[in-house]
ZAKE-199872 format. One line per 10 residues: number of its first residue (from 1); their letters; for each residue x, y, z of N, C-alpha, C, O. Coordinates in Angstrom, 2 decimals, always signed. Example, Ala and Ser with C-alpha at 12.3 -4.5 7.8 and 13.67 -1.06 7.14 Angstrom:
! residues 2
1 = AS = +13.19/-5.69/+7.80/+12.30/-4.50/+7.80/+13.20/-3.30/+7.80/+14.24/-3.32/+8.46 | +12.85/-2.25/+7.08/+13.67/-1.06/+7.14/+12.90/+0.03/+7.87/+13.41/+1.14/+8.04 $
***
This chain:
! residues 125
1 = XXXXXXXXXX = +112.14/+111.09/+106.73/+112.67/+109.88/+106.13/+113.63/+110.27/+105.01/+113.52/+111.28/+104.33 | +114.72/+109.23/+104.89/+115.73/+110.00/+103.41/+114.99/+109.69/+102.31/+114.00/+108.98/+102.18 | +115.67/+110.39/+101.47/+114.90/+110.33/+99.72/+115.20/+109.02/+99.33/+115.73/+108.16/+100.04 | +114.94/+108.94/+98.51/+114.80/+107.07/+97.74/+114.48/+107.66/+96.16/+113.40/+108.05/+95.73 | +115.89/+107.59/+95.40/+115.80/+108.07/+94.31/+115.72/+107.03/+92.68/+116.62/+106.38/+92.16 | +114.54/+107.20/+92.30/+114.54/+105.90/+91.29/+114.35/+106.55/+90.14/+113.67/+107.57/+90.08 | +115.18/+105.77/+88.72/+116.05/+105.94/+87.64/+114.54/+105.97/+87.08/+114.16/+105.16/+87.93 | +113.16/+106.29/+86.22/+112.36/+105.98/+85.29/+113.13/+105.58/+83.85/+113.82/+106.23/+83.06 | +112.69/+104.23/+83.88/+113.24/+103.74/+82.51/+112.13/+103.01/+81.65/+111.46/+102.16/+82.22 | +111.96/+103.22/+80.69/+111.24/+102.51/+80.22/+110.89/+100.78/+80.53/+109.72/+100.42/+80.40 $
11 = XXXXXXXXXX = +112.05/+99.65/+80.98/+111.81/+99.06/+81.19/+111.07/+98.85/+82.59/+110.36/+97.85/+82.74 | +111.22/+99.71/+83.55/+110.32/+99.88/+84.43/+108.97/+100.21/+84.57/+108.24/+99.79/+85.47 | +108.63/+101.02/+83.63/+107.47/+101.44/+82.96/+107.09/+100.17/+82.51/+106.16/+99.63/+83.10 | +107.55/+99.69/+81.72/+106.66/+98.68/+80.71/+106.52/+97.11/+81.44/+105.64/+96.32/+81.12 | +107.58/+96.84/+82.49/+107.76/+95.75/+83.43/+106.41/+95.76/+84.50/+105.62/+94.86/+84.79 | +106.49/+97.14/+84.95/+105.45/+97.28/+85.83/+104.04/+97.28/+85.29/+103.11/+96.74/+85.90 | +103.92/+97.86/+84.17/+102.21/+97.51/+83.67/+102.06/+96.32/+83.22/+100.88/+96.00/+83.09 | +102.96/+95.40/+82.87/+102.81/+94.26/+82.40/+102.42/+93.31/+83.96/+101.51/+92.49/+84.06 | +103.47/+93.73/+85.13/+103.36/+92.98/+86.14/+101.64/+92.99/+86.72/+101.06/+92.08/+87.30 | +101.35/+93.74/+86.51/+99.96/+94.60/+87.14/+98.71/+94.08/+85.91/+97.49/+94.12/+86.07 $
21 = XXXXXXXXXX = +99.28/+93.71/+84.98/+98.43/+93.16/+83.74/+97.62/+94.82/+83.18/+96.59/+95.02/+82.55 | +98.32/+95.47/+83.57/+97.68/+97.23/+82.69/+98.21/+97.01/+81.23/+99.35/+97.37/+80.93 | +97.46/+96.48/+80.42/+97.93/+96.49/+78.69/+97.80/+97.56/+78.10/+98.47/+97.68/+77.07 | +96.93/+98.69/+78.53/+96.82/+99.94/+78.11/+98.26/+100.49/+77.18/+99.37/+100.33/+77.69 | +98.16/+100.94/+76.20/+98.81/+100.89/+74.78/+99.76/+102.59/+75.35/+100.85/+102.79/+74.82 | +99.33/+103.45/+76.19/+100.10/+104.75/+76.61/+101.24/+103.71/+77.51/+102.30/+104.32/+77.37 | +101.46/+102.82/+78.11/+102.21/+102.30/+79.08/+103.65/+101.72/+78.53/+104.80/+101.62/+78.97 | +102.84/+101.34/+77.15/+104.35/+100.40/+76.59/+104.86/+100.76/+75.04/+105.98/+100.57/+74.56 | +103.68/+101.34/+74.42/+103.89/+101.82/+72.99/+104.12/+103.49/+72.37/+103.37/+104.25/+71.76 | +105.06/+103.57/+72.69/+105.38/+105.24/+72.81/+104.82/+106.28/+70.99/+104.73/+107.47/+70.70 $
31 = XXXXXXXXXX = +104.65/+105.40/+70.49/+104.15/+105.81/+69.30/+102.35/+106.06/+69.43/+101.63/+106.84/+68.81 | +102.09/+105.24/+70.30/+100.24/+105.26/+70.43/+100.31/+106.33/+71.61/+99.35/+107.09/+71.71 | +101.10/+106.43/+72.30/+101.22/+107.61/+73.50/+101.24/+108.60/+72.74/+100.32/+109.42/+72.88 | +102.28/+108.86/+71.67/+102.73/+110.37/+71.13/+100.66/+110.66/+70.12/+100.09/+111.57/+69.52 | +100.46/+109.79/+70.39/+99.10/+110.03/+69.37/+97.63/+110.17/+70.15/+96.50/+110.23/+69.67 | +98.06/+110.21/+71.47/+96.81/+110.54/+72.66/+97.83/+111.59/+73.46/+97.98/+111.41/+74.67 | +98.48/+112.62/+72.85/+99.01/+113.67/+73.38/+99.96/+113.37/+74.71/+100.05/+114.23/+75.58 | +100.57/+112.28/+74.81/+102.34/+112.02/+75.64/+102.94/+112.14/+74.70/+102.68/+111.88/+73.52 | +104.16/+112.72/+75.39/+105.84/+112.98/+74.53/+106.20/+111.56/+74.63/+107.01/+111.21/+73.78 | +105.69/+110.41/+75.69/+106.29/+109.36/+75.20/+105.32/+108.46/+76.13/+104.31/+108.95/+76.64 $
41 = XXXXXXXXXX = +105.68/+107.24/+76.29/+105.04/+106.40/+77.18/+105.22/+106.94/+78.76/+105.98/+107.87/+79.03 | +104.33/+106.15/+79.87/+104.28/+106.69/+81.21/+103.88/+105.87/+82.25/+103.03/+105.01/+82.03 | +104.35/+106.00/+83.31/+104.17/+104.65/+84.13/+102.81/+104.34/+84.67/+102.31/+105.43/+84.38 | +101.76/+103.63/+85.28/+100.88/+103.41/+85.54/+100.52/+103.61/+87.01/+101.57/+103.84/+87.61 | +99.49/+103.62/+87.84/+99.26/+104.38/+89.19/+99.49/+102.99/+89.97/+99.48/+103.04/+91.20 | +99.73/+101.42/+89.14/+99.83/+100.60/+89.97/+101.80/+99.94/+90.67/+102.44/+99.13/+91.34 | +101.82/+100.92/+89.94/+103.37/+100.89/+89.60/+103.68/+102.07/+91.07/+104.30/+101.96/+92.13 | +103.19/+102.75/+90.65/+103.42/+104.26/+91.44/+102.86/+103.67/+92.70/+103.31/+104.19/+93.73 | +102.06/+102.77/+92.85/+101.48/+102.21/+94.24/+102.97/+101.68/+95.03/+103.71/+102.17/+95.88 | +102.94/+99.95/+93.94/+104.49/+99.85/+94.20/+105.13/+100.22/+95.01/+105.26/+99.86/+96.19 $
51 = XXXXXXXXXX = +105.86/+101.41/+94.07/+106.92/+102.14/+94.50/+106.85/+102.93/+95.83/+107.85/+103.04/+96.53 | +105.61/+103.51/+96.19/+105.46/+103.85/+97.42/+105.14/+103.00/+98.56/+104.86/+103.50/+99.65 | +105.17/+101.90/+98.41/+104.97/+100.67/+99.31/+106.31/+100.00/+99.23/+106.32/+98.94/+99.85 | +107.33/+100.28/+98.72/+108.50/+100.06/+98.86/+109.14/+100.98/+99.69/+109.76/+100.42/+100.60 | +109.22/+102.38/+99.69/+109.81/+103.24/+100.11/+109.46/+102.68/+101.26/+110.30/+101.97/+101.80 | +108.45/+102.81/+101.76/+108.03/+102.57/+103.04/+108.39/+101.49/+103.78/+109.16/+101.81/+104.69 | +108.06/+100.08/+103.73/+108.79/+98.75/+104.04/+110.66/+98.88/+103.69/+111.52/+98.16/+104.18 | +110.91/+100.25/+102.53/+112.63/+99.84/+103.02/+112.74/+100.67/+103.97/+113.82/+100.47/+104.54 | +111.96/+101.79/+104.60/+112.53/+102.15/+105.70/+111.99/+101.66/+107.24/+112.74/+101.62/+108.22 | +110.97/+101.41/+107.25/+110.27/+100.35/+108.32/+110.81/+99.17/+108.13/+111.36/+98.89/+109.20 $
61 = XXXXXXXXXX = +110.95/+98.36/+107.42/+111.50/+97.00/+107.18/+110.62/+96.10/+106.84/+109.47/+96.49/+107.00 | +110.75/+94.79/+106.33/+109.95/+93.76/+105.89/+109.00/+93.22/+106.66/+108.22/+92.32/+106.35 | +109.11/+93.90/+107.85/+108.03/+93.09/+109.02/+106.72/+94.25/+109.25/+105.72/+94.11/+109.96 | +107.05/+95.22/+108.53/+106.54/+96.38/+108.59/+105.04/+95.69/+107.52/+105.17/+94.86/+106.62 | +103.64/+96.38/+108.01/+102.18/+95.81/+107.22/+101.63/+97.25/+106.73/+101.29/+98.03/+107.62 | +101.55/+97.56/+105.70/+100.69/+98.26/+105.03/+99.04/+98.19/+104.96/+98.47/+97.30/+104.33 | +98.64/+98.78/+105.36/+97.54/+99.00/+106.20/+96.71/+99.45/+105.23/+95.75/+98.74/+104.93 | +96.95/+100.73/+104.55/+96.34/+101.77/+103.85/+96.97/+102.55/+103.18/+97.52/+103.42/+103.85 | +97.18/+102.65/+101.53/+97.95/+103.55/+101.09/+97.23/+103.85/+100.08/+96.72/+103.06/+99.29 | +97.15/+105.58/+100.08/+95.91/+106.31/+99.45/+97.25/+107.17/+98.75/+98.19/+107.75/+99.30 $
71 = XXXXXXXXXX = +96.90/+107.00/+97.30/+98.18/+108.01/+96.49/+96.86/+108.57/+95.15/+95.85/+108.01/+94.72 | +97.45/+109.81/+94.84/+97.30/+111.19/+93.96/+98.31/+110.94/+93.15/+99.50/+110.86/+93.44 | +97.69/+110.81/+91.94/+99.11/+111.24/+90.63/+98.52/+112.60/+90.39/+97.43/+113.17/+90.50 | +99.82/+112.86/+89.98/+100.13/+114.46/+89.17/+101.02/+114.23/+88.12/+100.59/+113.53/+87.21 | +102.35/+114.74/+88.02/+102.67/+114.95/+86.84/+103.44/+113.46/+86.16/+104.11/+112.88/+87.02 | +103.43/+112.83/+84.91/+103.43/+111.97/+84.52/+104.98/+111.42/+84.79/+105.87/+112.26/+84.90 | +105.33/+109.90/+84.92/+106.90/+109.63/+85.42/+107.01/+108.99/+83.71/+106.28/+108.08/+83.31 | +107.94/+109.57/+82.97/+108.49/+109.21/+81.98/+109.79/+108.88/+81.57/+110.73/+109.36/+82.20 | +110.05/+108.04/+80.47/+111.94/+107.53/+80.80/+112.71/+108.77/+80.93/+112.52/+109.97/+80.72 | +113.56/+108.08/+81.33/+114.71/+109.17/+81.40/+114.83/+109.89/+82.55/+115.93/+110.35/+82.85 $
81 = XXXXXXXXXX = +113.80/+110.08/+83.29/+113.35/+111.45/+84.75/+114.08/+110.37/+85.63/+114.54/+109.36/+85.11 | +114.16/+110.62/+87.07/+114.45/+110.60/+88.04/+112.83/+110.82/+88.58/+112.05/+111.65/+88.10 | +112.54/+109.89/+89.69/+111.78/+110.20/+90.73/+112.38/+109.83/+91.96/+113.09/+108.87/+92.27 | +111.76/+111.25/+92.89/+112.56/+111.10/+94.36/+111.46/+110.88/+95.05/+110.51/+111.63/+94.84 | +111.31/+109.75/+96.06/+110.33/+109.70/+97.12/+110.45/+110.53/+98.60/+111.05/+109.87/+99.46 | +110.02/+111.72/+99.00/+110.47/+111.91/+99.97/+109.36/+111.22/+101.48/+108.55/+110.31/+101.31 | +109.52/+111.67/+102.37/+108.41/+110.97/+103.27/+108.91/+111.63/+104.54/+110.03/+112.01/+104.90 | +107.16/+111.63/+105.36/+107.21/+112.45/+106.66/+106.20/+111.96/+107.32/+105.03/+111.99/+106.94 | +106.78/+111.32/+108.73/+105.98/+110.39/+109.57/+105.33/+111.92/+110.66/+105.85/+112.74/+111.42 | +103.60/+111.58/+110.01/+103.04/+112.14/+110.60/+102.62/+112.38/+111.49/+102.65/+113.47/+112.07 $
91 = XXXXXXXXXX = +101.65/+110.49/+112.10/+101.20/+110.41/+113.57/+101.94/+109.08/+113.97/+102.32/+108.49/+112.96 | +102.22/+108.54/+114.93/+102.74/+107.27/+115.25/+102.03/+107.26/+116.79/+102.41/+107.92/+117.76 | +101.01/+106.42/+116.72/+99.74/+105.35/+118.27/+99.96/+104.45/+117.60/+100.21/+104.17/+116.43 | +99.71/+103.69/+119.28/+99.89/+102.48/+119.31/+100.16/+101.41/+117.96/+99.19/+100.85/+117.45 | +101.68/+101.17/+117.40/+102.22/+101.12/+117.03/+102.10/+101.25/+114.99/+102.72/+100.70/+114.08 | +101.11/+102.13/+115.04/+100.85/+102.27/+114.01/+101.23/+103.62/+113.24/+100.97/+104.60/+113.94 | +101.75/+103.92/+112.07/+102.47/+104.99/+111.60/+101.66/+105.99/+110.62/+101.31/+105.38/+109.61 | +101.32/+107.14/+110.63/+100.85/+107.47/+108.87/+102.04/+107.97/+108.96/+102.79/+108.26/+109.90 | +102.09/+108.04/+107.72/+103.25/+108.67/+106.43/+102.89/+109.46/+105.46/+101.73/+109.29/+105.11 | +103.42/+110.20/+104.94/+103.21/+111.39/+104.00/+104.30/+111.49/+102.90/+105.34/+112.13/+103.02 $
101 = XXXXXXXXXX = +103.92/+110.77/+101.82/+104.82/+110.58/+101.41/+104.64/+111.40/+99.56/+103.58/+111.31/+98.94 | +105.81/+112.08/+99.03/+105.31/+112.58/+97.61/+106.67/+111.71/+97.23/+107.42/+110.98/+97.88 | +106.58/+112.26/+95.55/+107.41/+111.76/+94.57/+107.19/+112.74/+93.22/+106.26/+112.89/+92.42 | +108.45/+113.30/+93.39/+108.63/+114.22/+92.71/+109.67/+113.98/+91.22/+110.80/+113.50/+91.24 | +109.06/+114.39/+90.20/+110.18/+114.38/+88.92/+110.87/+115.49/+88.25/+111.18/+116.30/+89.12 | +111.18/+115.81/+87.33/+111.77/+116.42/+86.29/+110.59/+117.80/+86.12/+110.88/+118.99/+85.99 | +109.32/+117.22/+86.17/+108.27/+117.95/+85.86/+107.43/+118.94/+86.75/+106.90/+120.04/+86.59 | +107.61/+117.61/+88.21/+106.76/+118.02/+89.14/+106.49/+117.43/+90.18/+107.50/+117.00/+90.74 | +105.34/+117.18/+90.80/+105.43/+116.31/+91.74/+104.02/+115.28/+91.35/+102.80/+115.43/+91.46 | +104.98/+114.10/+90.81/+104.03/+113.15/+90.25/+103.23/+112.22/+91.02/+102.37/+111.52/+90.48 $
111 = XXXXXXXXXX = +103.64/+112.17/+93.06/+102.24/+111.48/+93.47/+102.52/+112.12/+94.94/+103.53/+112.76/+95.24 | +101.51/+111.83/+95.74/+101.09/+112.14/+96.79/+100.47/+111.61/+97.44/+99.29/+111.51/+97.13 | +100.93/+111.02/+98.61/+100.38/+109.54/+99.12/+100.01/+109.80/+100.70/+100.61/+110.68/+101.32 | +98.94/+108.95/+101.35/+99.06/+109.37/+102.67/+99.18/+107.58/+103.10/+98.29/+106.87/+102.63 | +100.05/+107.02/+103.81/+100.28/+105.34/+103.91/+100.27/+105.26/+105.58/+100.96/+105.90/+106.38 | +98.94/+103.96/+105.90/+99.36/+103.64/+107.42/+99.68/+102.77/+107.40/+99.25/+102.08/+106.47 | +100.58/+102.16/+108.29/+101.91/+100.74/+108.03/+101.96/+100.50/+109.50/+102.40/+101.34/+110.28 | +101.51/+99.38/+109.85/+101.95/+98.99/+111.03/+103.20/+98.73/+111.53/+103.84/+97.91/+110.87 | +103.73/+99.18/+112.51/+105.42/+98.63/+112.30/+105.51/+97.68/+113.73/+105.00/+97.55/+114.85 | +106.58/+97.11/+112.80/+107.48/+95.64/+113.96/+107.71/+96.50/+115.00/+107.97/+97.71/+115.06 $
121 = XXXXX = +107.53/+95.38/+116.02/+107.86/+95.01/+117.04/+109.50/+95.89/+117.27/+110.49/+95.52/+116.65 | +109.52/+96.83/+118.06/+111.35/+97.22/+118.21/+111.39/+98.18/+117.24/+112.57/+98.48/+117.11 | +110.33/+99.17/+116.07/+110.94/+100.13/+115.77/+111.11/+99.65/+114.10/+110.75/+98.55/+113.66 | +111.69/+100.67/+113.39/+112.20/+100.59/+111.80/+113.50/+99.30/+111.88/+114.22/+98.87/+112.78 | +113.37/+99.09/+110.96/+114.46/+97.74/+110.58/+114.18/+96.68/+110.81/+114.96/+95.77/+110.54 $
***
């Protein structure tokens, strides 16, 4: 699958834990982060869910059903980084897909996902 490269900005960070209702004080207050040992604030694993359930439906398409998506954080997504989603269709029966999908930053590779997605009728798109 191609990469899917997303900007980490703080307002993404702080949009997404708010969307998710994560009030947790490391997510949006970079001063209470720098004081539980982050260099700054950091995005949340529901965010990072998200984002890997996007990758996936933009390349399957909107008709495409998420089934099961099991993700691993590792290294933390903080402003400023770049995260790249890459992805690798593992098994595809009867019309059902796993995916293998990471997301890698500045640091490392901040998740690791295994996603089954049913796909439309006719294929991706």
């Amino acid at each position: 699958m191609p990469p899917l490269e997303i900007e980490i900005t703080r307002t993404l960070i702080v949009a997404g834990a708010i969307a998710s209702r994560d009030y947790q004080d490391v997510h949006h207050d970079p001063e209470l982060a720098r004081r539980k040992g982050s260099p700054d604030i950091f995005m949340n694993i529901l965010t990072t869910n998200g984002l890997v359930g996007r990758y996936i439906t933009d390349h399957f398409g909107p008709r495409a059903v998420l089934r099961k998506v099991a993700v691993r954080l590792g290294a933390p997504n903080h402003p400023g980084d770049t995260m790249v989603l890459t992805g690798t269709v593992e098994e595809v029966s009867d019309g059902t897909a796993t995916v293998r999908v990471v997301g890698a930053n500045g640091i490392g590779r901040h998740v690791t996902a295994t996603v089954t997605v049913t796909l439309p009728a006719g294929g991706a798109g």
